[in-house]
N, C-alpha and C positions, 0 to 999 in steps of 0.2 A: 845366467841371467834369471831372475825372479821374475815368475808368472804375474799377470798383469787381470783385476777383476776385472768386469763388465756386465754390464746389462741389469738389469733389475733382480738378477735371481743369481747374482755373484758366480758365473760362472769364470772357470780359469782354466784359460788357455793355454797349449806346448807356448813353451818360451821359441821365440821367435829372433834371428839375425837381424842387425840392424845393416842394413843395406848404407851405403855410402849417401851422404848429403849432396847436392849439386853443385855445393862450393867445399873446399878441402879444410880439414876433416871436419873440423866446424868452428859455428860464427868468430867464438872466443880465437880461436890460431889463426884466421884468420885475418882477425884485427887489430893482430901482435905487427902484422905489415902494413897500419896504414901509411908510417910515416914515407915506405919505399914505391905506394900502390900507386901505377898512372890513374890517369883521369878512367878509362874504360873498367877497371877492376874497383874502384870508389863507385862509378854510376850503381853498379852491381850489387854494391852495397848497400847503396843508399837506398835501391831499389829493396832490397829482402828487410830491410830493418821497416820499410813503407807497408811491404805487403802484413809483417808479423805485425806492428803496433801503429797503425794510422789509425784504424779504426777502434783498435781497444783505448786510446789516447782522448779519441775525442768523446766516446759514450762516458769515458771518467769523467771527463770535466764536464760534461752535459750534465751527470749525476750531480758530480759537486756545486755546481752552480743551481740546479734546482733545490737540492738541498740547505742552500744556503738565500737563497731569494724564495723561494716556494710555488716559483713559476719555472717553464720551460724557456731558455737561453740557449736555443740549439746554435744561432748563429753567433754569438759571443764564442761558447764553444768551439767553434770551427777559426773562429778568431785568433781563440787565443791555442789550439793545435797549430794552426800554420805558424804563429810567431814564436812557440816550443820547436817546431822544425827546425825554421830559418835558425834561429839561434844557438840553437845544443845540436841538432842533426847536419845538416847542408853543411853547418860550419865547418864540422868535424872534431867538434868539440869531444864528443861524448865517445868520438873514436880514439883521439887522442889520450884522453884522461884513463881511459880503462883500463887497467890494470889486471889479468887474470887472476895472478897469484895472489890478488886481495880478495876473492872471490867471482862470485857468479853476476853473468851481464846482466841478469833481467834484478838480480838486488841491486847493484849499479844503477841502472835503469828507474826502477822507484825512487831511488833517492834523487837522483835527479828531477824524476817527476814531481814530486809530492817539496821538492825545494823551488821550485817552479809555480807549484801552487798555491803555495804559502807566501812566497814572495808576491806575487802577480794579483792574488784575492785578498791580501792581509789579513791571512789565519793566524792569530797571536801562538804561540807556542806554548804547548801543556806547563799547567802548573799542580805540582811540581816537576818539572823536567825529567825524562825517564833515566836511569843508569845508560851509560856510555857502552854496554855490553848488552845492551836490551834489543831485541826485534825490531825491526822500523815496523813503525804501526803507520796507520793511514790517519792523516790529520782531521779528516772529516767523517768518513764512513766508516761503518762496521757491516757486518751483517752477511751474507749471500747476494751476491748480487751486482756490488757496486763499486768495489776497491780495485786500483788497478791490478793486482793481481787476478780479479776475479774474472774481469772485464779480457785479460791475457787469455784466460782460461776458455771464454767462451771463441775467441780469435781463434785459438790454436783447432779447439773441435770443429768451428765452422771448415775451418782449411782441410780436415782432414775429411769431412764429412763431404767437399766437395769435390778433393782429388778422389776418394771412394768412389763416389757418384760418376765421373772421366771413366777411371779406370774399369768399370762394370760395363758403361756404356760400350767403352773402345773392345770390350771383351764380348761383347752380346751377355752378357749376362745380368740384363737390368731386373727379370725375375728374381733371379739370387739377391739382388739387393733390395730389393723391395722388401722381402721375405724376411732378412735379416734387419731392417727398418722397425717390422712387427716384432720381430724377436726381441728385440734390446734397445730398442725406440720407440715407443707406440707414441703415438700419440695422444691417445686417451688415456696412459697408462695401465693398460692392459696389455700384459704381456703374450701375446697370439701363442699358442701349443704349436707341436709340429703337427700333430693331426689335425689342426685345424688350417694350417696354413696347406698342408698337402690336399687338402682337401679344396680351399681358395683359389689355388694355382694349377686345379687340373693334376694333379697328380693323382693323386685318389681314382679317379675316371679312368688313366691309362691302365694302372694295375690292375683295376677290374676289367677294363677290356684285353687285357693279357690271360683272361681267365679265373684269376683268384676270385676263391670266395670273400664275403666281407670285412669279416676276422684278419684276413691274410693280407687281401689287398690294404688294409688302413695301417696294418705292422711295416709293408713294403715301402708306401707311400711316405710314413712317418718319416721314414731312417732317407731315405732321399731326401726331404725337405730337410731333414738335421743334417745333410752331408753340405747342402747347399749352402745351409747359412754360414754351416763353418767353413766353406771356403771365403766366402763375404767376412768372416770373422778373424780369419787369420790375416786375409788382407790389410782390412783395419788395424790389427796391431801394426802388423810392418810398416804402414803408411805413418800412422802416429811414431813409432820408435825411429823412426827416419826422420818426421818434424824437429819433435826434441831433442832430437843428437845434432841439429846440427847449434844446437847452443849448448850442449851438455857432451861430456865426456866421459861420467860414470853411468854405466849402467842400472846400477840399482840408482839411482837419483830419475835417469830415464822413466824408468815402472814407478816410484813414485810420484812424478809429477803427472806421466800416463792417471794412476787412480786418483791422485787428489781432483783434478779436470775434472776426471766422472762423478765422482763425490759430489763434487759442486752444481755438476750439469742436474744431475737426481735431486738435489737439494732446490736448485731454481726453479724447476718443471715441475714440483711437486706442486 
């Protein structure tokens, strides 16, 4: 498996196991059984397709509609996602129709969506119409920010930044994440040094009351606060390489959607 960038200063991580999905092996296999799946294994379903794109569903359309009226239509929005549910999701439409071996769920998925919204907002279709072998492009947006894909993107980090956040907690190690927050999140876009974070978090303090001179104790302190983040660092990989597998089957496809996300997240934040 190919090492996966991060953070502001492109670091790259030991490649990382992708740990098992919480449904078998993932989304795509699946939802090769919807036609055989009781009602309790469909809820399940229906349930991880809600958590992955509810929210990225309805900020697209909140986008497209402000972009196309030049006001905010949140509740339109939310309108017209519950009647893209009801419709293509609940139905079981979109479980039916999918197809693996034509490709991947979340291009599926776009097309669906953006056929959705073209229908529903009467977005007249490009002139001249693109080749039949061309990318699906977004019928409205371009840019950072606003396409569904883009909008996926931010979904998937939020999830992973939250199970992060669980798992740190349930570990006591919510300094370690914090640390690694400053490392390859700031919020200001400064990216915090480890001597400065060793320094932040008490470290620094302890080495010196173990004795070390100043020199000594700020080399000790450093390489602790760098051990820290990288365990908060390798977590994150695995947490994400576990999201995306459970829609995704190649692993180098894994590490690329992994960096494109971050691509994007760096490009938004900036």
């Amino acid at each position: 498996m190919s090492d996966v960038t991060i953070g502001p200063r492109g670091h790259r991580p030991e490649a990382t196991a992708v740990p098992p999905g919480y449904l078998p092996p993932t989304m795509t296999t699946y939802m090769r059984g919807w036609a055989g799946m009781d009602e309790r294994s469909r809820t399940q379903l229906f349930d991880w397709f809600a958590q992955r794109y509810q929210r990225p569903i309805f900020e697209y359309l909140r986008v497209v509609l402000r972009k196309l009226t030049g006001s905010d239509q949140s509740d339109t929005a939310e309108e017209l996602r519950q009647e893209f549910f009801m419709q293509k999701i609940f139905s079981g439409v979109v479980f039916e129709r999918y197809d693996p071996s034509r490709g991947r769920f979340r291009d599926f998925i776009k097309k669906i969506m953006w056929n959705f919204v073209k229908s529903r907002l009467r977005i007249p279709p490009p002139d001249p119409p693109p080749p039949p072998d061309e990318d699906i492009r977004d019928p409205v947006l371009s840019g950072p920010g606003g396409g569904i894909d883009d909008q996926c993107a931010r979904e998937r980090i939020r999830l992973v930044m939250a199970r992060l956040r669980d798992h740190c907690r349930a570990s006591r190690q919510e300094t370690h994440h914090a640390m690694f927050l400053e490392r390859f999140f700031p919020r200001d876009g400064v990216v915090a040094a480890y001597a400065d974070l060793a320094d932040r978090y008490g470290l620094l303090e302890r080495e010196r009351a173990r004795g070390f001179d100043d020199e000594k104790a700020r080399t000790e302190s450093s390489k602790k606060a760098r051990s820290r983040v990288e365990t908060v660092k390798g977590k994150f990989l695995v947490i994400y390489r576990d999201l995306v597998a459970e829609e995704c089957e190649d692993p180098a496809e894994i590490d690329r959607i992994i960096w494109s996300d971050l691509e994007l997240y760096a490009e938004i934040e900036s």
